[in-house]
N, CA, C and O atoms as CSV, one atom per row, in Angstrom:
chain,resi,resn,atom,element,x,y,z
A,1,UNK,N,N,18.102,-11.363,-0.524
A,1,UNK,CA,C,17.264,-10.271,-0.971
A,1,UNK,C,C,17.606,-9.041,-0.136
A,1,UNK,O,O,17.862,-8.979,1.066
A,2,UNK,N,N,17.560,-8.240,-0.902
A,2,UNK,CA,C,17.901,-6.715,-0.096
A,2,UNK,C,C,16.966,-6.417,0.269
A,2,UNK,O,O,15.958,-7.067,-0.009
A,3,UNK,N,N,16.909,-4.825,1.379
A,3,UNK,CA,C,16.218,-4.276,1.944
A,3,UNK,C,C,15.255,-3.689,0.546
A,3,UNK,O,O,14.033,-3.629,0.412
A,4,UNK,N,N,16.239,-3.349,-0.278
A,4,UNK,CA,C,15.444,-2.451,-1.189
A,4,UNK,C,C,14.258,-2.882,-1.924
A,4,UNK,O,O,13.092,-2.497,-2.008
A,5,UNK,N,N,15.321,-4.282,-2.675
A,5,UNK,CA,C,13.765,-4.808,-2.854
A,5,UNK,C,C,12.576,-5.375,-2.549
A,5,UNK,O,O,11.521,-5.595,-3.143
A,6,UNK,N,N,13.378,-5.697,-0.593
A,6,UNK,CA,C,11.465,-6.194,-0.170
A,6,UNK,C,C,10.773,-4.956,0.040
A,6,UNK,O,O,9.601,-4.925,0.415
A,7,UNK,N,N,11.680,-3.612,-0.262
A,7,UNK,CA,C,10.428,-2.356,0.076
A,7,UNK,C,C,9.218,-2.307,-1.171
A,7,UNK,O,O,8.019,-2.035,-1.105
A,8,UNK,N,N,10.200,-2.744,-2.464
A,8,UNK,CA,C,9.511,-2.672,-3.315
A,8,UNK,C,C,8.295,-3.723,-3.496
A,8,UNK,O,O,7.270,-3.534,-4.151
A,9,UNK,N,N,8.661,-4.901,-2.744
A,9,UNK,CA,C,7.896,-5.933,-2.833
A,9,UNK,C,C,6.366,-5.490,-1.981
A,9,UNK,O,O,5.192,-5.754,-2.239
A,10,UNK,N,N,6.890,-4.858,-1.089
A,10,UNK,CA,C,5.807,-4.715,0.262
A,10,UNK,C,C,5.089,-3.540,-0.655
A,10,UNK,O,O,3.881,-3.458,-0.430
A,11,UNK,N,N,5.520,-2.750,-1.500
A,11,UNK,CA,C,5.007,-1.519,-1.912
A,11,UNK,C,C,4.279,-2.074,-2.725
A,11,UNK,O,O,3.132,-1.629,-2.680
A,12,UNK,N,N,4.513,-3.246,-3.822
A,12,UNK,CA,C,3.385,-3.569,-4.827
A,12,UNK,C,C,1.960,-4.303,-4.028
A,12,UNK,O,O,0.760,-4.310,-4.302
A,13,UNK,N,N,2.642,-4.790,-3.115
A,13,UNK,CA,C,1.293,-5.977,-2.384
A,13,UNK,C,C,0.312,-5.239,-2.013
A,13,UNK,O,O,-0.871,-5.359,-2.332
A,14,UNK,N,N,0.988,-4.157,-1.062
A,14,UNK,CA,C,-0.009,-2.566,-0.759
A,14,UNK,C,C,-0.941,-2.249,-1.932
A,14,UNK,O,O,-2.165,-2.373,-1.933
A,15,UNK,N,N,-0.239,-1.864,-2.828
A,15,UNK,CA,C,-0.941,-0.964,-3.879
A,15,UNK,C,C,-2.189,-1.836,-4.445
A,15,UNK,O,O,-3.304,-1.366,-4.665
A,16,UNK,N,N,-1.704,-3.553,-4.694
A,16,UNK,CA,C,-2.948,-4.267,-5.368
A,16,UNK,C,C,-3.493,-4.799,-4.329
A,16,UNK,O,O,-3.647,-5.995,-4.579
A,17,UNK,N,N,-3.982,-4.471,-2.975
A,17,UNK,CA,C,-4.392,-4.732,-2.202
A,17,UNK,C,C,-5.409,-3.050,-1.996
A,17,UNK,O,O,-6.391,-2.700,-1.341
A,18,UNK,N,N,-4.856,-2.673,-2.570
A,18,UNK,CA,C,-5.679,-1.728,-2.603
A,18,UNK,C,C,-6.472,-1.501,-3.649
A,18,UNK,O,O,-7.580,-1.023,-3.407
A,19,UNK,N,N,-6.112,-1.777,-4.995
A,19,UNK,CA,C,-6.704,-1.722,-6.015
A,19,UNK,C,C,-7.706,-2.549,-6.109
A,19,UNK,O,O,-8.777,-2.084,-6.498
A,20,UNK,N,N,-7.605,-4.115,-5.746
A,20,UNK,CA,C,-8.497,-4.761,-5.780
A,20,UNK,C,C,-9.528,-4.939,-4.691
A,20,UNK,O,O,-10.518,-5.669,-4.745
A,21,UNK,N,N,-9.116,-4.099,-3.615
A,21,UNK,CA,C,-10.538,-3.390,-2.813
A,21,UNK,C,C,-11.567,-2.722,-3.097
A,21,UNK,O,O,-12.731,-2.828,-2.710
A,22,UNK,N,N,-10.932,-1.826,-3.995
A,22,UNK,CA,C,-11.858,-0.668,-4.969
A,22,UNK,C,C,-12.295,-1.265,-5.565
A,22,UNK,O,O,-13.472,-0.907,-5.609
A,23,UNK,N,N,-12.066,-2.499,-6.479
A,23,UNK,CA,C,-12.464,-2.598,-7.566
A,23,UNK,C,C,-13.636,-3.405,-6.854
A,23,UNK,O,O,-14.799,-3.066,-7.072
A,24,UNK,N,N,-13.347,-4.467,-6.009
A,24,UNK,CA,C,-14.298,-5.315,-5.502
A,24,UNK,C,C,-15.526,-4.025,-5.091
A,24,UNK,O,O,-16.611,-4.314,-5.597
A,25,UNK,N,N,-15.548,-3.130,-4.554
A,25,UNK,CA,C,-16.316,-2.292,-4.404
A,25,UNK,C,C,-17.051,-1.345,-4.831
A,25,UNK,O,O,-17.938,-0.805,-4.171
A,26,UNK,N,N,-16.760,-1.095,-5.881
A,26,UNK,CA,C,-17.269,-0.519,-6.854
A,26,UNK,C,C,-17.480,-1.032,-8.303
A,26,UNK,O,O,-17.961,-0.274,-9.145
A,27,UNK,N,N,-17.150,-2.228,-8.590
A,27,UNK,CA,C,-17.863,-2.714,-9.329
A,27,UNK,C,C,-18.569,-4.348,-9.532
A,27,UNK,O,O,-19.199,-5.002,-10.363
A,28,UNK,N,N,-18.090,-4.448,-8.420
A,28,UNK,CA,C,-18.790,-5.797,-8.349
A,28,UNK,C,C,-19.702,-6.047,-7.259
A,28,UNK,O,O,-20.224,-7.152,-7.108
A,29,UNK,N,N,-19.972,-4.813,-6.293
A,29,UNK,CA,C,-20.694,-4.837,-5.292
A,29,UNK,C,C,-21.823,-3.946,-5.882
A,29,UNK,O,O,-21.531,-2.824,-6.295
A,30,UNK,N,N,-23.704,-4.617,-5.961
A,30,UNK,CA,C,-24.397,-4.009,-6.597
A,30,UNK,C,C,-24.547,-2.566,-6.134
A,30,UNK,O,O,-24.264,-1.573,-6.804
A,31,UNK,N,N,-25.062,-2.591,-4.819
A,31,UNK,CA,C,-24.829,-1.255,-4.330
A,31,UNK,C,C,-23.894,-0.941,-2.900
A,31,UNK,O,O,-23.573,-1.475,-1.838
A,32,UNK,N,N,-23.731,0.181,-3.596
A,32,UNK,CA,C,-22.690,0.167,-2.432
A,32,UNK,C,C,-22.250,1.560,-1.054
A,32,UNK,O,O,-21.789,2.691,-1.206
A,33,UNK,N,N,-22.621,0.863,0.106
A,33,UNK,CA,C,-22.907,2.144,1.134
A,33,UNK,C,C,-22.016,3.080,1.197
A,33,UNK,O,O,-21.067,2.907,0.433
A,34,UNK,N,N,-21.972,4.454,2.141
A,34,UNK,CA,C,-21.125,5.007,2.708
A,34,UNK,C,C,-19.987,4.321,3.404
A,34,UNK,O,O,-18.771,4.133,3.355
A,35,UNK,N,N,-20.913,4.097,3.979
A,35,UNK,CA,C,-20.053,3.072,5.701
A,35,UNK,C,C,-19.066,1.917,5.407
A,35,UNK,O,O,-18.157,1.594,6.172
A,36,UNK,N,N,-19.414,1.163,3.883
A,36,UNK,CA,C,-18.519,0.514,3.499
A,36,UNK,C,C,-17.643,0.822,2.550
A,36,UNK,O,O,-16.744,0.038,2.245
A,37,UNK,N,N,-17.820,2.155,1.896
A,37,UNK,CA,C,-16.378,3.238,1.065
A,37,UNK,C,C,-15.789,3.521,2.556
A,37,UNK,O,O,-14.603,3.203,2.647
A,38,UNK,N,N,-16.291,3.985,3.592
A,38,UNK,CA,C,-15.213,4.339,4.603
A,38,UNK,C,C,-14.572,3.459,5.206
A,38,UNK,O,O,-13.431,3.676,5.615
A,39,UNK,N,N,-15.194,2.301,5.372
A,39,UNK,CA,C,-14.270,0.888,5.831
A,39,UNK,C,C,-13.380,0.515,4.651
A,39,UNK,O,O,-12.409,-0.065,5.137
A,40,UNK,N,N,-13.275,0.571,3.493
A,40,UNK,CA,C,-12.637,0.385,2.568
A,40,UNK,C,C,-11.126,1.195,2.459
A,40,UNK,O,O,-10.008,0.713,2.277
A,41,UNK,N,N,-11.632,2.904,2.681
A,41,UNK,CA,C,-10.776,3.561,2.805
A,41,UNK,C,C,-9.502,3.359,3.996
A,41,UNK,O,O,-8.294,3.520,3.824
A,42,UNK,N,N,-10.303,2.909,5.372
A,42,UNK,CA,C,-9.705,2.801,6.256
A,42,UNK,C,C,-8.562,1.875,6.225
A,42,UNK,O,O,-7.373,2.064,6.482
A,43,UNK,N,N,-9.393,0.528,5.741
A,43,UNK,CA,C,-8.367,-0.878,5.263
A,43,UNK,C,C,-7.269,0.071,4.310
A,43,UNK,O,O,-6.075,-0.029,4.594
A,44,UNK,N,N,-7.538,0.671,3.570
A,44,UNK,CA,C,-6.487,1.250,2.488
A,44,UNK,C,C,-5.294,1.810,3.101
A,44,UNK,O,O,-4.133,1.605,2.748
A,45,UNK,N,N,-5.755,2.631,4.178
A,45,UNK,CA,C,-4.527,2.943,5.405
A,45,UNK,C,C,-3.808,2.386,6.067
A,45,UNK,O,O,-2.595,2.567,6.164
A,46,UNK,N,N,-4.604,1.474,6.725
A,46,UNK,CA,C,-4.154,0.278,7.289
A,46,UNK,C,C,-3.105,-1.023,5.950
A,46,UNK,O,O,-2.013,-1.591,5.961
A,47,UNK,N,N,-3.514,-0.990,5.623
A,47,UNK,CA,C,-2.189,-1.558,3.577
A,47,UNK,C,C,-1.345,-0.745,3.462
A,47,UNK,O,O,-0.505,-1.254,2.719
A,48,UNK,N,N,-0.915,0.600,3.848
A,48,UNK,CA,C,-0.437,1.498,3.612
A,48,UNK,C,C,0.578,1.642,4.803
A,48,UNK,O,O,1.740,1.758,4.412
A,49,UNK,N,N,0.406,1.662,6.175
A,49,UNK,CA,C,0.935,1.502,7.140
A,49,UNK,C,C,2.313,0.850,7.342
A,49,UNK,O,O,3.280,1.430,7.836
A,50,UNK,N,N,2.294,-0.501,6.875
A,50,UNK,CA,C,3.735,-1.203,7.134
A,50,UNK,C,C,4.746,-0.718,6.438
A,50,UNK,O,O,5.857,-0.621,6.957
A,51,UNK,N,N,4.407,-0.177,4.592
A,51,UNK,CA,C,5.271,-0.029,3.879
A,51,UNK,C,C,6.267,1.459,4.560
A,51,UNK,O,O,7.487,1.572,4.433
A,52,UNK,N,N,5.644,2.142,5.042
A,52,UNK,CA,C,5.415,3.651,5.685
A,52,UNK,C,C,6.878,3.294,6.468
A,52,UNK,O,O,8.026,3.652,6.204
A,53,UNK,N,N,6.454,2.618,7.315
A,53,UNK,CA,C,7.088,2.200,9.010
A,53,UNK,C,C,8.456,1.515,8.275
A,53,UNK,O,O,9.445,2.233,8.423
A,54,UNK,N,N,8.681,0.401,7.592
A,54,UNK,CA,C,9.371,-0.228,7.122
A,54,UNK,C,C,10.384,0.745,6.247
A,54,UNK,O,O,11.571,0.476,6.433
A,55,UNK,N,N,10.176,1.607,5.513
A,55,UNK,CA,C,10.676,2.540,5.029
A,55,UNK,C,C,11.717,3.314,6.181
A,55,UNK,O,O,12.911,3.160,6.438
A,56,UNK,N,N,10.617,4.249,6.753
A,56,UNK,CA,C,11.398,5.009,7.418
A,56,UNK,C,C,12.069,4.208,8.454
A,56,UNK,O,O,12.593,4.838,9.373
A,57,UNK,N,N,12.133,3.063,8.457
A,57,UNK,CA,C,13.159,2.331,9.493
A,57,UNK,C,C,14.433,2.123,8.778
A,57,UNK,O,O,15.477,2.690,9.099
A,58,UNK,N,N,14.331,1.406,7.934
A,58,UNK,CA,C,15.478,1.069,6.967
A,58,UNK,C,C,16.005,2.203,5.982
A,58,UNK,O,O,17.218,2.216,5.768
A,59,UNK,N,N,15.267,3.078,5.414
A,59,UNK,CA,C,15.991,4.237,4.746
A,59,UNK,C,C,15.952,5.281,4.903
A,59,UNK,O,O,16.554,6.100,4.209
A,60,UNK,N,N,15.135,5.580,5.989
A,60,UNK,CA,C,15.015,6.997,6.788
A,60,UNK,C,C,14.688,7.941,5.933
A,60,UNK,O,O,15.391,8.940,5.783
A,61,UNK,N,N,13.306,7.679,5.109
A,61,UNK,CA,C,12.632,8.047,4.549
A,61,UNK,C,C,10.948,7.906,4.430
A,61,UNK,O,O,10.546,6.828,3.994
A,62,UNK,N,N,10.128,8.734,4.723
A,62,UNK,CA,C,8.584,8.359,4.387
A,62,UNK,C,C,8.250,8.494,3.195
A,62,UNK,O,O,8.113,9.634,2.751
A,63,UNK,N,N,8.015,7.262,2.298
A,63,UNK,CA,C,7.464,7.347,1.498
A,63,UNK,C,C,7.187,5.984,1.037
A,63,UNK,O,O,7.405,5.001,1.746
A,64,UNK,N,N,6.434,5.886,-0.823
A,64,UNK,CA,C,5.456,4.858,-0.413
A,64,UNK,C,C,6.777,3.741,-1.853
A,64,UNK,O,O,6.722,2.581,-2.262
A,65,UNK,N,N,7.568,4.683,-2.088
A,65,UNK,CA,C,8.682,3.984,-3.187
A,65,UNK,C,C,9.985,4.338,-3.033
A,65,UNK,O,O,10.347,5.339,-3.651
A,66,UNK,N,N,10.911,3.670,-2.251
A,66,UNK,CA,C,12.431,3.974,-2.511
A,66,UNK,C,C,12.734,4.047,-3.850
A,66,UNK,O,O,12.320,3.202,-4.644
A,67,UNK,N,N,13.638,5.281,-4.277
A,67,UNK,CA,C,14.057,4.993,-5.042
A,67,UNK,C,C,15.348,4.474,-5.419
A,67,UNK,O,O,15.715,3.773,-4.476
A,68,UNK,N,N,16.106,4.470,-6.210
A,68,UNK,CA,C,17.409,3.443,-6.074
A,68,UNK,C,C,18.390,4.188,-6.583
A,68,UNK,O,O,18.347,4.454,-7.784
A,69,UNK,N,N,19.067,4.491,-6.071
A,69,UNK,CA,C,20.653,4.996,-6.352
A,69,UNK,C,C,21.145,4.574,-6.820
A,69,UNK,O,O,20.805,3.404,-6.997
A,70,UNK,N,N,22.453,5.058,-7.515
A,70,UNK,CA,C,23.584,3.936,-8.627
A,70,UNK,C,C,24.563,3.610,-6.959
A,70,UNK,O,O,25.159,2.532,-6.969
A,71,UNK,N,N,24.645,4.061,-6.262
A,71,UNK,CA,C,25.617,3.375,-5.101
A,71,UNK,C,C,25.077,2.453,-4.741
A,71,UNK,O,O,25.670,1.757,-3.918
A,72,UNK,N,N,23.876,2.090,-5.145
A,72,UNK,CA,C,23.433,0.555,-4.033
A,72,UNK,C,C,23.747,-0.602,-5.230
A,72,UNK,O,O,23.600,-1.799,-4.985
């Protein structure tokens, strides 16, 4: 497996790790506090973090999707 595609791999796990935070939180939690949208948000950063780091290590780029060149 290439670099490229475990970025992509790490990039989807992020994203539905995030999605299904929200969702757990807003609609399946009856009510729902401040304090736990901001812990939510925070975790969202923290999901967000490796893909970030992993990126700009291997393609010397920040961002949250390599994209793919015809040279690779």
């Amino acid at each position: 497996m290439n670099l490229f595609k475990l970025s992509r791999i790490i990039s989807l796990i992020s994203f539905f790790c995030i999605i299904i935070s929200f969702y757990l939180l807003i609609f399946e939690k009856k009510s729902a506090t401040i304090d736990e949208l901001v812990l939510v948000v925070l975790v969202s950063i923290v999901y967000l973090v490796p893909i970030l780091i992993f990126n700009y290590v291997c393609f010397r780029e920040i961002t949250f999707w390599i994209k793919k060149t015809r040279d690779e």
